[in-house]
C-alpha positions as CSV (number, residue, x, y, z in Angstrom):
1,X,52.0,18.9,-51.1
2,X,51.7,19.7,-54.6
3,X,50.9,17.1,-57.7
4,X,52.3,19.3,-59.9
5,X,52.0,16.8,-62.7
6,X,49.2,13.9,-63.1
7,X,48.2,12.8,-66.6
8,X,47.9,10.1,-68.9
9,X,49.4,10.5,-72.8
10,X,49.2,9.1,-75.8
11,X,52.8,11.2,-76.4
12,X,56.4,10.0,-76.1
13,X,57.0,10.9,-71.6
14,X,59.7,13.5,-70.8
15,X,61.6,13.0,-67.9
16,X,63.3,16.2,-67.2
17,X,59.7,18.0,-67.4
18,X,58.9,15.9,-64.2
19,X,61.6,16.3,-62.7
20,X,61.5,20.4,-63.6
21,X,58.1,20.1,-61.9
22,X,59.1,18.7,-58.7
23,X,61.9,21.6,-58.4
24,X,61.7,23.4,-55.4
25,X,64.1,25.1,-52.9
26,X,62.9,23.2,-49.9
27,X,63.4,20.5,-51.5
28,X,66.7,18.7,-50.2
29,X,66.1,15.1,-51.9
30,X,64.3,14.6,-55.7
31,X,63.3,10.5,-56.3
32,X,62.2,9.0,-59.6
33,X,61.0,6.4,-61.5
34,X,61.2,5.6,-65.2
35,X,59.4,2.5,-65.7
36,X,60.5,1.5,-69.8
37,X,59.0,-1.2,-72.0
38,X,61.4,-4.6,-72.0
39,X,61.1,-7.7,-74.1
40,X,60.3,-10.4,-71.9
41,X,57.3,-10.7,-69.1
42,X,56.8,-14.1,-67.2
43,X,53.3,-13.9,-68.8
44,X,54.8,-14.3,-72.7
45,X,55.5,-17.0,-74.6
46,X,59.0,-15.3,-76.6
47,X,60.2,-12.0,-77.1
48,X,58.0,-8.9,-76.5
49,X,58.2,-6.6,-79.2
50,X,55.8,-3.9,-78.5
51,X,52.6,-3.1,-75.8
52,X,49.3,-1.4,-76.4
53,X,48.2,0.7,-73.8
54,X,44.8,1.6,-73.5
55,X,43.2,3.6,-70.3
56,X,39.2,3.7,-68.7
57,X,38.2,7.2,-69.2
58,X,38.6,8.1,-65.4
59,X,42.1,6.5,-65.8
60,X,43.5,10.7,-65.2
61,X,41.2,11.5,-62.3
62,X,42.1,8.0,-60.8
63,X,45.5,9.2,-60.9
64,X,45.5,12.5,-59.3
65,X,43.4,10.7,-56.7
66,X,46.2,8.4,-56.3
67,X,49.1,11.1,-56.2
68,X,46.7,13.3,-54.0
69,X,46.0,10.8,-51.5
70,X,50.0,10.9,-51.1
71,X,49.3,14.5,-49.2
72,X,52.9,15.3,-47.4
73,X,54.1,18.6,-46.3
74,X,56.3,20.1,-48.8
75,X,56.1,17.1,-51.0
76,X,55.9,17.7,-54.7
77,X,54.7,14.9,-57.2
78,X,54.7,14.4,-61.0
79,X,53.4,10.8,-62.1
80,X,52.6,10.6,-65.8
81,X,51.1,7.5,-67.7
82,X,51.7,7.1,-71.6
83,X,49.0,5.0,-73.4
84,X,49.3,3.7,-77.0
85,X,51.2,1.8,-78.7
86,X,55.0,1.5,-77.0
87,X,58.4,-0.3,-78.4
88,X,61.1,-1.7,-76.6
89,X,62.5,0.8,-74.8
90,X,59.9,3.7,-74.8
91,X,59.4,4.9,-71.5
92,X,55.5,3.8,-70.3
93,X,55.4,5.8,-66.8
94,X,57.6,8.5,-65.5
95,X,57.3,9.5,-61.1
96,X,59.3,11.9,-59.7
97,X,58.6,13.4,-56.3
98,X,60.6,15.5,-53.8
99,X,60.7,16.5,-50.2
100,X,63.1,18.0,-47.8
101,X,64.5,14.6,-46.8
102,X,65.8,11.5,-49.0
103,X,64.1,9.1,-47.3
104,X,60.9,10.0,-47.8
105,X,61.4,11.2,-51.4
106,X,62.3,7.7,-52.2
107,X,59.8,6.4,-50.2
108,X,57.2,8.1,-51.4
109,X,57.9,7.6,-54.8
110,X,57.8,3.8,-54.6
111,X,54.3,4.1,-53.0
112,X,52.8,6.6,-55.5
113,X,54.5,3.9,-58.4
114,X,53.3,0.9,-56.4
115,X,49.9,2.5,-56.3
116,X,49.4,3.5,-60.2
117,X,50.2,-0.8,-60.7
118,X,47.6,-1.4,-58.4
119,X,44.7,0.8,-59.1
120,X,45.1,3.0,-62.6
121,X,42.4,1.6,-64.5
122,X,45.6,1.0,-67.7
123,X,45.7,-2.1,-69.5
124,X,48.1,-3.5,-71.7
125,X,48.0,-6.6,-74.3
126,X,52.0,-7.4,-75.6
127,X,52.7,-8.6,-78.7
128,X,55.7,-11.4,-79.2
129,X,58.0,-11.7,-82.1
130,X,55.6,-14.4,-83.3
131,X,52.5,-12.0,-84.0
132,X,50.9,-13.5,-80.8
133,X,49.5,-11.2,-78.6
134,X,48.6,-11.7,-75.2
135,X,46.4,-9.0,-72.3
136,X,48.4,-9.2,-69.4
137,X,46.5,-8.4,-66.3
138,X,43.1,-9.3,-67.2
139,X,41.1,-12.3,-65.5
C-alpha cells in the first residue's frame, strides 16, 4: 500500500490531485469521496451558512495513522482534511483510493472516510442564517 496523500489544510481541497495520486497501472478500479459543506444538519436550528473547522495538533499524524492502518497490497490512498472556515458548497474532505479490483476500492474508501468521522481529532461549530452558532459533535 501507499498513502500517497494524508494532510490536513487550511486551503481550498483539489480533487483531481487525489485522484492523480492514487494513479497507478495496477490499478484496475479508482473510489472517492468528496464530502462538501450543505446547509442543513439535524443538529441546527435553520439554515447552515458556513462551518469553522479547527484540528488538535496531532490531527495529520492521526490521519496517516488512519489511512496506514488501511495497509492493502497494491492499494493506494489520498485522504485530505480542509480546516478553516468553509461555505456552502466548499469541499471539507477529499478520499480517493485504488486497487486492482472495484470492490475493494470502494470498500476501502468508505472505511478510511468512515474512519476520519470517527477518530480525526477535527471539530466543527456551524453557523445559521440567524448568527447562531452551534459545535456539533462536542459533549
Amino acid at each position: 500500500m501507499t498513502v500517497a496523500i494524508a494532510a490536513i489544510s487550511s486551503e481550498p481541497l483539489d480533487v483531481a490531485a487525489h485522484l492523480a495520486a492514487v494513479a497507478d497501472a495496477h490499478a484496475g478500479a479508482t473510489a472517492s469521496f468528496v464530502g462538501t459543506v450543505r446547509d442543513h444538519d439535524p443538529e441546527a436550528d435553520g439554515t447552515v451558512t458556513t462551518l469553522d473547522y479547527s484540528a488538535h495538533p496531532d490531527a495529520e499524524r492521526v490521519l496517516a495513522r488512519i489511512a496506514a492502518d488501511l495497509d492493502r497490497d497494491g492499494a493506494r490512498l489520498a485522504v485530505t482534511h480542509r480546516i478553516g472556515t468553509l461555505d456552502v458548497g466548499d469541499l471539507a474532505i477529499v478520499a480517493a483510493v485504488s486497487t486492482a479490483h472495484r470492490a475493494e476500492a470502494f470498500d476501502l474508501c468508505r472505511e478510511l472516510v468512515e474512519r476520519v468521522k470517527a477518530e480525526l481529532p477535527v471539530w466543527k461549530r456551524q453557523h445559521t442564517e440567524d448568527g447562531t452558532t452551534h459545535w456539533v459533535g462536542m459533549a
